[in-house]
C-alpha positions in Angstrom: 40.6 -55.3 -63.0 37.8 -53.9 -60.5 39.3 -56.6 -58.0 42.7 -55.7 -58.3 41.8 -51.7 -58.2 40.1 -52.4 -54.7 42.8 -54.9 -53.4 46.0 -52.2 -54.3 44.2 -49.0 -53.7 42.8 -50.3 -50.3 46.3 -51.5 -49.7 47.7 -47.8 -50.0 44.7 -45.9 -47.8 45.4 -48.5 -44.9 49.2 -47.6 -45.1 48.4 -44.0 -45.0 49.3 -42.5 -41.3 46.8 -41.2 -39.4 44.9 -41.5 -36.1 41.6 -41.1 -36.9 39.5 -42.0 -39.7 40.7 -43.3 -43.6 38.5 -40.1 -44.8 41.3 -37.9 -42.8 44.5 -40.4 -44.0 43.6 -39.3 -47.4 42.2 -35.6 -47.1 45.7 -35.0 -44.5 48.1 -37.6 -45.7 47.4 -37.8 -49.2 46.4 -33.9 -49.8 43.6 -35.0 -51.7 39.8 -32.9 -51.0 36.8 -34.5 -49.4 34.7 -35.1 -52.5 38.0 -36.9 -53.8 38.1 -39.0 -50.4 34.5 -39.8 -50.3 34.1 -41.5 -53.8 37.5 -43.5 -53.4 36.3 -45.0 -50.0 32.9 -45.4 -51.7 34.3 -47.5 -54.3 36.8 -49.6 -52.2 34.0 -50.3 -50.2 31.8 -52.4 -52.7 30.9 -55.7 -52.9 31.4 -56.2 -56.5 34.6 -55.4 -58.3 32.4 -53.8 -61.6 30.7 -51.2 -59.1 34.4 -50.6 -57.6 35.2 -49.6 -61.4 32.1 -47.4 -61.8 32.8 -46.1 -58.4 36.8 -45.0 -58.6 37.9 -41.7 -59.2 39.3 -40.8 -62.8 43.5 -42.3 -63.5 44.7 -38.7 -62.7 42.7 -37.9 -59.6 44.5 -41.4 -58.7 47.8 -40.7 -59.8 47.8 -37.8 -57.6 46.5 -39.5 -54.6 49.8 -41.7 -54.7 51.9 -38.7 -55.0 50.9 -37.9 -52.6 51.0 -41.6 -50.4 54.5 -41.2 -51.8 55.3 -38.0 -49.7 53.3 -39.7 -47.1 55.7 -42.5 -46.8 53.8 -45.5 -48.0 56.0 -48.4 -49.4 57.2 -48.4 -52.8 55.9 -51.9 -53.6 52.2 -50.8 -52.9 51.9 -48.0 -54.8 54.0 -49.4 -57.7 51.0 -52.1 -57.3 48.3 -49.7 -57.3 49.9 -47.3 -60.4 49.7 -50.5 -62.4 46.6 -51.3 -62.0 45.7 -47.5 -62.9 47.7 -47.7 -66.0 45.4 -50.5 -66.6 42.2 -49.1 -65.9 43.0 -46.3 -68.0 43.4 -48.1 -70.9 40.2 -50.4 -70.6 38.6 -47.0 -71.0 40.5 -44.9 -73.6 40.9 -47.9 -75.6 37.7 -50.2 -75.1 34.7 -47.7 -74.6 36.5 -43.9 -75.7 36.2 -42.3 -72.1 34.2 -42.6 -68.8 31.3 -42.0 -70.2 31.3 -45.1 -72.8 32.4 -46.9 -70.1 30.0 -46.0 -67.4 27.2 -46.9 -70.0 28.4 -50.1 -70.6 28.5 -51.0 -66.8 24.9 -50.0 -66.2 24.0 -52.9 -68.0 25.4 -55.2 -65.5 24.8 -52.8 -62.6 21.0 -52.6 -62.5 20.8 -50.2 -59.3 23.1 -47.2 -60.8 21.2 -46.9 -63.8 19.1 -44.8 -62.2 21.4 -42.2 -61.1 23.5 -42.8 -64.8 20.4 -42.0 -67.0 19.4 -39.3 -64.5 22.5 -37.3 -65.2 22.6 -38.0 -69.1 19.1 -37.0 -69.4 19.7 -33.5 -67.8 22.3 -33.4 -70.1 20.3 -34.1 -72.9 17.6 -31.1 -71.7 20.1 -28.4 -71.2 21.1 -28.9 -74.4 18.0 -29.0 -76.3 16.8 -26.1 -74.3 19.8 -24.1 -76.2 18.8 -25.7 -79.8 15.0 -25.6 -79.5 14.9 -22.0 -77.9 12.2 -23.0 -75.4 11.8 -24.6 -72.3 9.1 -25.6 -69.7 9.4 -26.6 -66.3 6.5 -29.0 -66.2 3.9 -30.5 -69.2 1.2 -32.4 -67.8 -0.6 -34.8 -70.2 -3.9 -36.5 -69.1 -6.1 -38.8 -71.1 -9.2 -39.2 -69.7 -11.4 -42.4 -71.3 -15.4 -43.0 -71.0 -17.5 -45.5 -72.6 -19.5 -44.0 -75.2 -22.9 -43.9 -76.4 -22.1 -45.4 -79.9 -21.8 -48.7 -78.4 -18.5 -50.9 -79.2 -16.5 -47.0 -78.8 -14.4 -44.7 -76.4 -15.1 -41.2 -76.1 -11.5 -39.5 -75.2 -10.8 -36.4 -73.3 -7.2 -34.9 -73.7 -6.1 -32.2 -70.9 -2.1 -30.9 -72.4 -0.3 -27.7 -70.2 2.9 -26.4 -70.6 3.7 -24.6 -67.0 6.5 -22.3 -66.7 6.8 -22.2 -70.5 8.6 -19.7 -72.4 10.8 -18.9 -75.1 14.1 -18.3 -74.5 15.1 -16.3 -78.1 12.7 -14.8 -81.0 10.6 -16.6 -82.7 11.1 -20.4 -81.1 8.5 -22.3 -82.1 6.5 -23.9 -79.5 3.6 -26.6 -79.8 0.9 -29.2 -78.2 -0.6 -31.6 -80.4 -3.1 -34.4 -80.8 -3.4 -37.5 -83.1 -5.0 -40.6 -83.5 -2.8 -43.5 -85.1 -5.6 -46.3 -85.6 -8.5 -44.9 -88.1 -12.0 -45.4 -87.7 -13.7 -44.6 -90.7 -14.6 -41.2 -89.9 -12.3 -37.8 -89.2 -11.6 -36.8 -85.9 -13.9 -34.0 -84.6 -12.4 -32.3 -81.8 -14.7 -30.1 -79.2 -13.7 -27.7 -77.5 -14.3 -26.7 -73.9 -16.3 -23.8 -74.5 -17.1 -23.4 -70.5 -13.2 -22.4 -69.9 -12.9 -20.6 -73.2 -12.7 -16.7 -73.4 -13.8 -16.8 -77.2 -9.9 -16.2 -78.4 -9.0 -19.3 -78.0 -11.3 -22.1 -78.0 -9.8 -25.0 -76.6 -7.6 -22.9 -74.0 -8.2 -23.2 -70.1 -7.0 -19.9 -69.0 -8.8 -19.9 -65.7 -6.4 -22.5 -64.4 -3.3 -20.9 -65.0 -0.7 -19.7 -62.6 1.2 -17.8 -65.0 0.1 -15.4 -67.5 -2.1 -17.5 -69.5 -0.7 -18.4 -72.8 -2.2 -17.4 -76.2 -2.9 -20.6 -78.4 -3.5 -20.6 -81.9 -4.8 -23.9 -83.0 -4.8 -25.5 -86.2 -5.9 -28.9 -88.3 -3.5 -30.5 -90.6 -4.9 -33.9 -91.8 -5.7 -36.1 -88.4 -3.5 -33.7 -86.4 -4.5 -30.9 -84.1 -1.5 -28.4 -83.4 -1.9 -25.9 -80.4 0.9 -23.3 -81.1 2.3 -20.7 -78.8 1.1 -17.5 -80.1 2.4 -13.7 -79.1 6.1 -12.7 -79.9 7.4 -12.4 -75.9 10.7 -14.5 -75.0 13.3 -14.0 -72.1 12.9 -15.0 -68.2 9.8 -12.6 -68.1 7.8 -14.3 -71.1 6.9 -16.9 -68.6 3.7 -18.2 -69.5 1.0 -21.8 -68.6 -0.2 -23.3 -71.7 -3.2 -25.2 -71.0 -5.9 -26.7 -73.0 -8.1 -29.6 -73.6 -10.4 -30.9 -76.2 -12.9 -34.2 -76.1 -13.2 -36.3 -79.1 -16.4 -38.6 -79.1 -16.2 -42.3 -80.4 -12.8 -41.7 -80.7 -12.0 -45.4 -80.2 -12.8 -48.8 -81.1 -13.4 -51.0 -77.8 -13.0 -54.8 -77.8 -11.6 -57.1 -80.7 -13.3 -60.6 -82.4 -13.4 -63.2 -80.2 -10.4 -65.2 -81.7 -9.3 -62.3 -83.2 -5.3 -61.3 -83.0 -4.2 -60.1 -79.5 -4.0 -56.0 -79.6 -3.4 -52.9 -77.2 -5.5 -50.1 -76.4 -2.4 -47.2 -76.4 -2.4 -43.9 -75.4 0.6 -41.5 -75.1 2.5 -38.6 -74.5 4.9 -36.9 -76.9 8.3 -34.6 -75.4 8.2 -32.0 -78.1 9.7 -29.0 -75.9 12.6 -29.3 -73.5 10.7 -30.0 -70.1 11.9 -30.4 -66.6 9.5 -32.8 -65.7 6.8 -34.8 -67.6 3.4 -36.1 -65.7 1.7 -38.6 -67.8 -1.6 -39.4 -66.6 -4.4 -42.2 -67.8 -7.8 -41.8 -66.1 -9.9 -44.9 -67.1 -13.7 -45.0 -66.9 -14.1 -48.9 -64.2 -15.8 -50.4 -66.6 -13.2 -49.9 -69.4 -10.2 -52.5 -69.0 -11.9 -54.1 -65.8 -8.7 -55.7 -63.9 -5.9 -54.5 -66.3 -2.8 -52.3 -65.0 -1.4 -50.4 -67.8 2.1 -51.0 -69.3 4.7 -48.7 -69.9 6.6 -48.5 -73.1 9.0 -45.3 -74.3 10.4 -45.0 -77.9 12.8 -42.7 -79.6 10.5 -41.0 -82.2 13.5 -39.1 -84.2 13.8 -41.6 -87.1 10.5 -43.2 -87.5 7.8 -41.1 -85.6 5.0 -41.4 -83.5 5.2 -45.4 -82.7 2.7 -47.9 -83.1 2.8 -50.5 -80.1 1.2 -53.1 -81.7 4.1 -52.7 -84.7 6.7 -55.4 -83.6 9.3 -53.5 -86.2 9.2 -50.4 -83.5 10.6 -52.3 -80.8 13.9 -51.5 -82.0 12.9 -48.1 -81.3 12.2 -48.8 -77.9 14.4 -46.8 -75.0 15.6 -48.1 -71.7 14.8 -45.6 -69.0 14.3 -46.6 -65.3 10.9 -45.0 -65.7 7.6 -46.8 -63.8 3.6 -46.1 -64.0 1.7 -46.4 -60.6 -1.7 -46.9 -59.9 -3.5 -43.7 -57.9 -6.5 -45.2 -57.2 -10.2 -43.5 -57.7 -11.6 -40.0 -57.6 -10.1 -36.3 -57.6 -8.6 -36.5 -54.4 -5.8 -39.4 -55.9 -4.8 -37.0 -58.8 -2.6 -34.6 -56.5 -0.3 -33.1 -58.0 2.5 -30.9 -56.7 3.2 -28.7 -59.5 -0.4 -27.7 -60.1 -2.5 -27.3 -57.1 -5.6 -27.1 -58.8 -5.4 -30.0 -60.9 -7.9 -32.2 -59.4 -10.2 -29.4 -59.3 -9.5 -28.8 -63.4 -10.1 -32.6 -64.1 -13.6 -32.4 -62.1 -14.6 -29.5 -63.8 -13.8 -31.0 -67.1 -15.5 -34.2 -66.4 -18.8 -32.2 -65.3 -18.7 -30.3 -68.5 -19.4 -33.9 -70.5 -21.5 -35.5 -67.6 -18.7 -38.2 -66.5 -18.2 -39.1 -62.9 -14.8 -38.7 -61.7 -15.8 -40.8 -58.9 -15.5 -44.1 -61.2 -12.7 -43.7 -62.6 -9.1 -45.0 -61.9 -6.0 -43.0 -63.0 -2.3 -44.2 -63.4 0.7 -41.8 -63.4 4.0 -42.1 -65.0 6.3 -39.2 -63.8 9.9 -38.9 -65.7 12.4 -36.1 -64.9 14.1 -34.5 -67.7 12.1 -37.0 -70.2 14.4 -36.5 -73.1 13.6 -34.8 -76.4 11.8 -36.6 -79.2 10.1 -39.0 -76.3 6.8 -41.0 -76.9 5.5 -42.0 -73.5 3.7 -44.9 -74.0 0.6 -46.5 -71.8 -1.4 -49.5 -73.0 -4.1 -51.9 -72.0 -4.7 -55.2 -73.6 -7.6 -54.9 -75.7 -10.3 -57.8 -74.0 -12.3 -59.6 -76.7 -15.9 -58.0 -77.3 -19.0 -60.5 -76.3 -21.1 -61.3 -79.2 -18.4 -60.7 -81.4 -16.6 -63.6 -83.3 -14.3 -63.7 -85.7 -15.2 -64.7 -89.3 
């Protein structure tokens, strides 16, 4: 079908009279507009017939083009040729996938370099309308998990940095939140500190000197495992606009290292999309000795059915999303943590590591970066766990 598409419509746009370009045969001849004109040219030029179908204009955008080839005096038999094969494409859609859309989808899957720009587009549908439902948006959140070896030996102590920039509600009462969780238990309750250097006695775990906007008031709370950070104060509308930023450090958090012999396992660490957010930056800041050689993995999982995911639970995989979505390695130090949408961010991350005594300078970081990550998204990065010395399984 994509082959006969390209070989009739081509057929009418070289018949069209003109002197100069085939852009201008079917802007003058045809009567059709310049967006019209650029995408049919696009498609007809492609190399395989599926990206000529994800390519062409809509049946009735075509069905005017050869009106107007009609008035332009293109022979009957072409366009006859070409209205066919419109008629046909028309029905592959309506009947087989239920509209563009469906059909677009299912040609992604076979068109690896457009599902890029295809996920882009649903994704920022997906935000405006969660926006609407959730009555709150942000334009950026900025995760980072920092990681050090501990002084328990065999353990991780974790630092957690969360903001919410450009956050604010857009109607009454919208619930906003941050949280923190640990999914693998280690025999003891989590114990979160706060930064008391950055606090201003109102809210403990807030960093209000590193906000651009207003600073945001935070009212934390402890349900089981859980820490919430919710978005205090009644303001909402364009002017509420307010950076959400806090952090917390959580000693031992981790085990480090399995049994030699033991069952392969990942080290995971994530990011959850619980407010509508313009862009996410997902950052992992790893201690050299921790993971020695090891780039992370990226995994992202729809979280509305079964909740916060478990890598190492094979039964989640079906929860799994396919985004076009990559991590990158930074490389060591402040200077590699720049970040665009929050000039001071290096600065913060050095000022958090001096507050626990941790070198910034030994330390490697990774970024994942997704536009309009959708709602209900668990960004996922993980190491492979390495097997312990002295440690055997029994």
């Amino acid at each position: 079908m994509g082959a006969e598409l390209q070989k009739s419509l081509l057929a009418v746009v070289t018949a069209l009279p003109a002197d100069a370009s085939a852009m201008q045969a079917v802007r003058n001849s045809a009567g059709m507009n310049k967006v019209f004109a650029s995408r049919l040219l696009k498609a007809l030029r492609q190399d395989d017939p599926l990206s000529v179908i994800y390519h062409v204009p809509g049946p009735e955008p075509l069905r005017r083009f050869l009106a107007g080839a009609e008035q332009a005096k293109v022979p009957e038999s072409k366009r006859k040729q070409a209205a066919a094969a419109v008629d046909a494409f028309e029905r592959l859609f309506r009947e087989e996938t239920g509209g563009r859309g469906g059909l677009n989808a299912l040609l992604t899957v076979w068109l690896p370099d457009e599902h890029g720009d295809f996920a882009q587009g649903r994704k920022q549908d997906v935000y405006r309308a969660w926006s609407q439902i959730k009555g709150a948006v942000a334009e950026t959140s900025v995760v980072s998990v920092l990681l050090n070896p501990s002084a328990t030996a065999g353990r991780i102590d974790l630092m957690c940095f969360m903001g919410l920039l450009g956050l604010r509600r857009m109607r009454p009462g919208a619930a906003v939140k941050l949280a923190t969780r640990r999914l693998t238990a280690n025999g003891e309750q989590r114990a979160p500190e706060a930064h008391a250097g950055f606090a201003d006695g109102s809210d403990p775990f807030a960093l209000h000197e590193f906000c651009s906007a207003p600073p945001a008031p935070i009212e934390p709370r402890r349900i089981g495992e859980t820490m919430h950070y919710l978005l205090g104060g009644r303001a909402f509308g364009l002017r509420s606009s307010v950076d959400m930023l806090l952090a917390e450090v959580n000693r031992a958090e981790l085990e480090y290292g399995r049994k030699q012999g033991s069952k392969p396992r990942l080290n995971h660490y994530f990011a959850e999309v619980s407010t509508p957010v313009r862009t996410l930056v997902f950052d992992l800041i790893v201690h050299e000795d921790l993971f020695p050689g090891q780039q992370p993995d990226l995994y992202l999982y729809d979280t509305t059915f079964e909740g916060v995911a478990d890598v190492n639970d094979p039964t989640r995989d079906l929860d799994r999303l396919d985004l076009p979505e990559t991590v990158r390695a930074l490389g060591s130090g402040l200077d590699a943590l720049d970040l665009a949408e929050m000039p001071r961010y290096p600065e913060l991350v050095g000022r958090l590591c001096a507050r626990v005594g941790w070198d910034p300078a030994s330390m490697r970081a990774f970024r994942c970066r997704v536009e309009y990550p959708p709602y209900g998204t668990q960004v996922v990065l993980a190491f492979a766990t390495p097997e312990r010395p002295g440690l055997r399984k029994r």
